[in-house]
N, C-alpha and C positions, 0 to 999 in steps of 0.2 A: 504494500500500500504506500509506503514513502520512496517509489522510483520519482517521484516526479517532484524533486523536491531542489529549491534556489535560496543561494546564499544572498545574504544583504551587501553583498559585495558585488555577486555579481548580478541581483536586480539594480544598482549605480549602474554599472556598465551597460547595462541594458536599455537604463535609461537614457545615458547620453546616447545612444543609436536611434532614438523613440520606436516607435512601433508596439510601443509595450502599456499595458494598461494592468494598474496595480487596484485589486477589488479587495474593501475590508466588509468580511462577512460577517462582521460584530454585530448585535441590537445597534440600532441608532444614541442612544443615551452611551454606551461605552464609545461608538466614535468619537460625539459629540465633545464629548471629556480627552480627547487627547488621540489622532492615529498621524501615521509618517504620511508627509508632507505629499501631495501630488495623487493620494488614494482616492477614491470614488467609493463609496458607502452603498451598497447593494447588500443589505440584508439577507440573512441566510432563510429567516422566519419567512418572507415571502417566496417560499419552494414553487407555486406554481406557477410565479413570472419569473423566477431566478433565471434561468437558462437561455429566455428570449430576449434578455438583457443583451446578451453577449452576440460577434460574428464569430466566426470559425478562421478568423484570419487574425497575423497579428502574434504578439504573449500575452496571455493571461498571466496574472499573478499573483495568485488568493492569499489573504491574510488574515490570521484572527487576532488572540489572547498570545496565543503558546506555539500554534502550527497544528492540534490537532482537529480542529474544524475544518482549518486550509487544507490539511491531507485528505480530510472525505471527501470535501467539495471539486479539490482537485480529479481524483480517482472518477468522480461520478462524473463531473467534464469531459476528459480525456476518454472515457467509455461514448463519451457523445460526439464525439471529435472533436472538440475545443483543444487547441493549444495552450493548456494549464502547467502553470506550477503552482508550487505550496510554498509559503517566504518559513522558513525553517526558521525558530524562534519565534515568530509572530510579532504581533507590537511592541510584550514584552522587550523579544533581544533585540529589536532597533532603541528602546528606551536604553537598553545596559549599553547599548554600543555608542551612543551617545553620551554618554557621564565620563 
């Protein structure tokens, strides 16, 4: 389940290429309180529009708390064809990597 999984280092690098869209699948109230700069807040709770949010073109690049929401949501993407990763650590370890 964690093949599909990017480092905060190299979602930077990804960044500066663009083509990359970084989704935090937290409730709205934990985004709201703090996620890395440049995410788009697509809720996980809305499962029946979650998917049509998204093209199939591109990186995704799911992010939660920790990374373990981002790995299912990833896994269940990539079964869909979406070009998904999982930001490993979550908001969490962008917050540590920050200090």
């Amino acid at each position: 389940m964690y093949r599909y999984v990017i480092t905060l280092g190299e979602l930077k690098k990804l960044q500066t290429k663009g083509n990359v869209r970084l989704v935090d699948v937290r409730e709205p109230e934990s985004y709201t309180k703090g996620h890395i700069p440049g995410a788009e807040s697509v809720p996980y709770s809305e499962e029946q529009t979650f998917l049509e949010k998204f093209q199939k073109t591109g990186v995704i690049v799911v992010c939660c708390d920790r990374g373990n929401l981002s790995a299912k949501v990833t896994l269940r993407m990539r079964k869909g064809g979406y070009p998904a990763y999982s930001l490993a650590g979550g908001y969490e370890g962008y917050k540590r990597f920050q200090k």
